[in-house]
C-alpha positions in Angstrom: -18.7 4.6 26.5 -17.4 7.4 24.9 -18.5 8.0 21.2 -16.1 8.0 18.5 -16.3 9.4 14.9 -14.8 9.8 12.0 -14.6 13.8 10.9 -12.9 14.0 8.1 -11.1 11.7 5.0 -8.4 12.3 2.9 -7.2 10.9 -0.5 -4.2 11.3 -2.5 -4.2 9.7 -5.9 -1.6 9.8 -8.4 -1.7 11.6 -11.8 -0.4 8.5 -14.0 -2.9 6.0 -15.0 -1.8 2.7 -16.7 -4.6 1.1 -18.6 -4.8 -2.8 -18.9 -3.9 -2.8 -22.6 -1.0 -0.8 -21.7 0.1 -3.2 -19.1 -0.3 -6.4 -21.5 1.5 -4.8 -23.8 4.6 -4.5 -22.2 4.1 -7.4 -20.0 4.0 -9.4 -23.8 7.1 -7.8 -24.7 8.3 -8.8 -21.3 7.6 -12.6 -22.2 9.0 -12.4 -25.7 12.2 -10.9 -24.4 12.7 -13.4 -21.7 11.5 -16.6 -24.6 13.9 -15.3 -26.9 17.1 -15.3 -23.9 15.8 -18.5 -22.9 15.1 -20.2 -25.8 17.5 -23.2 -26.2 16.7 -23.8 -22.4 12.8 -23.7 -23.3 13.8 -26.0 -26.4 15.4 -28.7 -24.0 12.1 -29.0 -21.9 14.6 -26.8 -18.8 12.0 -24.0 -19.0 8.7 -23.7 -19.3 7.8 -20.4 -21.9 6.4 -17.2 -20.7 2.5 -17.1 -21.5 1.6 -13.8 -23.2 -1.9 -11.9 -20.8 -4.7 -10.8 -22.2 -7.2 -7.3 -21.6 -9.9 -10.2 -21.1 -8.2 -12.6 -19.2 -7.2 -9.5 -16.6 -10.7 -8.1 -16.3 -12.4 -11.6 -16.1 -9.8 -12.4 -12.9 -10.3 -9.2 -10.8 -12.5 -7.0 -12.9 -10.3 -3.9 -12.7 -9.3 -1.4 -15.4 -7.0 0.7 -14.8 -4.6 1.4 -11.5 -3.1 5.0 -10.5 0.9 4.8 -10.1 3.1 7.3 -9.3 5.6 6.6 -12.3 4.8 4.8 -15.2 8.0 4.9 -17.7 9.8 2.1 -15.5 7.1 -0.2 -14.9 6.1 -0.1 -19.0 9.7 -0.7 -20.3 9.8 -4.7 -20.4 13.8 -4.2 -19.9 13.1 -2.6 -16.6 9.3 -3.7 -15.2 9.8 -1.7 -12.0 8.9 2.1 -11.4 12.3 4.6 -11.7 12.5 6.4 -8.6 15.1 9.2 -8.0 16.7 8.8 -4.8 16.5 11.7 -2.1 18.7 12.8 0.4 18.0 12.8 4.0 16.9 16.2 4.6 14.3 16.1 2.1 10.5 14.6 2.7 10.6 11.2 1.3 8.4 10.3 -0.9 6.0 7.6 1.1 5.9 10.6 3.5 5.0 13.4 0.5 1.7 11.4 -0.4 0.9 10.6 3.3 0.9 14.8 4.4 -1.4 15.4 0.8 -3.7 12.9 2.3 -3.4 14.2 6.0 -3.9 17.9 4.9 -7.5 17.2 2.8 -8.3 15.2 6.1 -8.0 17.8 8.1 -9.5 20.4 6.0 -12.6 18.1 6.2 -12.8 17.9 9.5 -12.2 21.5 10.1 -8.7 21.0 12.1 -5.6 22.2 12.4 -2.5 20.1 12.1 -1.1 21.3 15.7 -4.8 19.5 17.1 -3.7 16.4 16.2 -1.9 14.1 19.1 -1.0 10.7 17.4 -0.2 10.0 14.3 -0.4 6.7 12.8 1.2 5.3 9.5 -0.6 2.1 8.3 0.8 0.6 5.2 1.6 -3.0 4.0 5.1 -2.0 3.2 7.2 0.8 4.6 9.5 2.7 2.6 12.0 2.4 5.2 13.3 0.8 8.5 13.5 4.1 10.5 13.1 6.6 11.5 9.6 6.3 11.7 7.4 7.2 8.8 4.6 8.3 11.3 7.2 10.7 12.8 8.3 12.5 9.7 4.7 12.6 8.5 3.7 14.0 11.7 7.0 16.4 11.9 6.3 17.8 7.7 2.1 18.7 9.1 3.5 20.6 12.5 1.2 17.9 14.4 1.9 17.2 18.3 1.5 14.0 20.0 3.1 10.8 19.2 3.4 8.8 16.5 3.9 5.1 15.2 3.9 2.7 12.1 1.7 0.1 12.0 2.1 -3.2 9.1 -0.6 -5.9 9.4 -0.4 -6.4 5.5 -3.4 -5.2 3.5 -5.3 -5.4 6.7 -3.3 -2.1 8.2 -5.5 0.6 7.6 -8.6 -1.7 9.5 -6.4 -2.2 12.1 -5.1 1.2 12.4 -8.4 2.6 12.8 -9.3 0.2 15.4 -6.6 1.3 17.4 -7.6 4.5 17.0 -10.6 4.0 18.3 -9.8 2.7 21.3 -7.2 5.4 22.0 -9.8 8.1 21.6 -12.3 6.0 24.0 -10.1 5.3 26.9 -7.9 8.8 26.7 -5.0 8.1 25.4 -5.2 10.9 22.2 -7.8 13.2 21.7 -7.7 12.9 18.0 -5.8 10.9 15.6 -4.5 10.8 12.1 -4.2 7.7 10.6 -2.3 7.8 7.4 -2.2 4.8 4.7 0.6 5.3 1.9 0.7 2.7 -0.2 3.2 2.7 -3.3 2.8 -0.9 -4.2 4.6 -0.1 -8.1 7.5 -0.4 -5.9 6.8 -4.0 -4.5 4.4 -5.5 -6.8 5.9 -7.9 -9.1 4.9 -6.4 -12.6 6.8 -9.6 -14.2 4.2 -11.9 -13.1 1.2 -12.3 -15.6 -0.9 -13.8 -12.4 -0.6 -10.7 -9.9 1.0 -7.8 -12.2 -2.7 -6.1 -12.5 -3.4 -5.9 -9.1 -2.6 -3.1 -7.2 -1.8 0.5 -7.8 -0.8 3.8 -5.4 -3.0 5.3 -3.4 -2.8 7.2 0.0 -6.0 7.5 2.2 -6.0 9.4 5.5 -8.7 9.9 8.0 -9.3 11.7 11.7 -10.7 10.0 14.5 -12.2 11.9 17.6 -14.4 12.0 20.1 -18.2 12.6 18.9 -18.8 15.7 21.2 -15.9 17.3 19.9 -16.1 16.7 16.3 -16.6 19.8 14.2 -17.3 18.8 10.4 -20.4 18.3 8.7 -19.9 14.8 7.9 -19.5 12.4 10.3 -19.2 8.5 10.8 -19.4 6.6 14.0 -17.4 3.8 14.6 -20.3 1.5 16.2 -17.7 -1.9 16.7 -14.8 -3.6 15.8 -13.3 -7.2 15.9 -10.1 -8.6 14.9 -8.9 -11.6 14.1 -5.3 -12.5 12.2 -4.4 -16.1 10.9 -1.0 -16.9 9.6 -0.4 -17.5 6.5 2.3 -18.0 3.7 -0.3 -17.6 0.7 0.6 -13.7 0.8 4.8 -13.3 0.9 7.1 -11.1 0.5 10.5 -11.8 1.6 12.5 -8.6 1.1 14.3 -7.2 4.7 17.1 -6.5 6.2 18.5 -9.8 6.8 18.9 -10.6 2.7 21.9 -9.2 2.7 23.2 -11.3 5.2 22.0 -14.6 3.1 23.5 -13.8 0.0 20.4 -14.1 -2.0 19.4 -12.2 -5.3 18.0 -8.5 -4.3 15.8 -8.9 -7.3 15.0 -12.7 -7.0 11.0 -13.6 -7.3 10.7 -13.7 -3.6 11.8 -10.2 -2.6 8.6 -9.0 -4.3 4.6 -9.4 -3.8 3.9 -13.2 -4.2 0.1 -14.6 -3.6 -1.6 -17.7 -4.3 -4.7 -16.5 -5.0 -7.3 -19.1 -4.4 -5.9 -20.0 -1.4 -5.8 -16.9 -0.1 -9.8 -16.5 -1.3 -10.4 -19.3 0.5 -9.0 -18.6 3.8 -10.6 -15.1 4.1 -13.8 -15.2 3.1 -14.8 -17.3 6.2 -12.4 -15.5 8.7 -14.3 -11.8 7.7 -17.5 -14.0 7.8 
């Protein structure tokens, strides 16, 4: 069987940083704001108050500091909670796009290719900027790569996936070498109003080439020696935003349309299934 590698990784991380006593802070002044609107309701027992977060209570849960986003202003203004994207027109690289070709050109500089060597292109991300075109084919139109390309969402299991997939095309023939790209803006889709989840996740892009061993030119290399995979339904990890909201004439900006988890639940259903 034909040896697969790893040649080269890529990473594109944003400049803004928000700090976890920046994000209490305006998550408090979120709570306060929404007590105050609220308050008769909360006074007649309709409403349960907003509980004010804590540095201490977010770095006991998960431990983390700080998260890289690509705007900031939006998701700190307790009026707004959400980043403040301008839009773009068509002709111009979107922006899930922009971070995925950063990654995908460090990627390839470490693994000493050229963007026209690449034959498949594959965007993994839990949450796609768009319905289509594909995000794969504009990231793989922006580098000048050839091939074919395709998005991939299995959640925040994509980028495992992807690279399984990978693998196997490289083994049985099907590309010589792919990108695999993994833009995640999750500002956009995180719920920053939710004390239990608003501290989770930040931007990030990653990107990596897989190819065949014997062809593999970089310094650095990692074999892929296996995979497995195995995916389990579950509810404990929503978000119902799509195209058919619209249709249902429910709130665009109602809790559901964003990240939701319940987060024991979830521990307990993974931790035996990557057992």
């Amino acid at each position: 069987m034909k040896n697969v590698v790893i040649s080269g990784t890529g990473l594109y991380k944003p400049s803004h940083v928000i700090t976890n006593a920046e994000l209490v802070a305006s998550y408090n002044a979120y709570a306060d704001l929404q007590n105050a609107q609220h308050a008769q309701a909360i006074a007649d027992g309709q409403r349960q108050p907003l509980v004010h977060s804590s540095v201490e209570f977010i770095e006991k849960a998960s431990g983390i500091r700080q998260r890289y986003v690509i705007e900031k202003t939006g998701v700190l203004d307790p009026t707004r909670m959400k980043p403040r994207f301008a839009p773009r027109p068509d002709e111009q690289l979107s922006l899930m796009a922009e971070i995925a070709v950063d990654a995908a050109q460090k990627a390839l500089t470490a693994a000493n290719r050229e963007a026209g060597e690449i034959d498949a292109v594959y965007c993994a991300s839990a949450n796609m900027q768009r319905a289509y075109p594909a995000m794969a084919c504009e990231i793989q139109a922006a580098l000048g790569a050839g091939g074919f390309g395709f998005d991939m969402n299995v959640a925040c299991s994509s980028a495992t996936i992807a690279l399984e997939q990978a693998t196997n095309a490289v083994r049985c023939g099907s590309a010589q070498r792919v990108l695999i790209v993994n833009p995640e803006i999750t500002s956009a889709h995180l719920e920053w109003r939710d004390r239990d989840c608003h501290f989770i996740f930040g931007d990030v892009c990653t990107a990596i080439i897989v190819e065949a061993a014997d062809q593999a030119r970089s310094a650095d290399q990692w074999q892929v020696l296996g995979t497995q995979l195995a995916t389990k339904f579950s509810s404990n990890i929503r978000n119902n935003a799509g195209f058919m909201n619209r249709c249902e004439d429910t709130d665009p900006d109602a809790r559901d349309k964003t990240f939701m988890q319940e987060g024991r639940k979830v521990f307990k259903a993974v931790v035996p299934l990557a057992a």
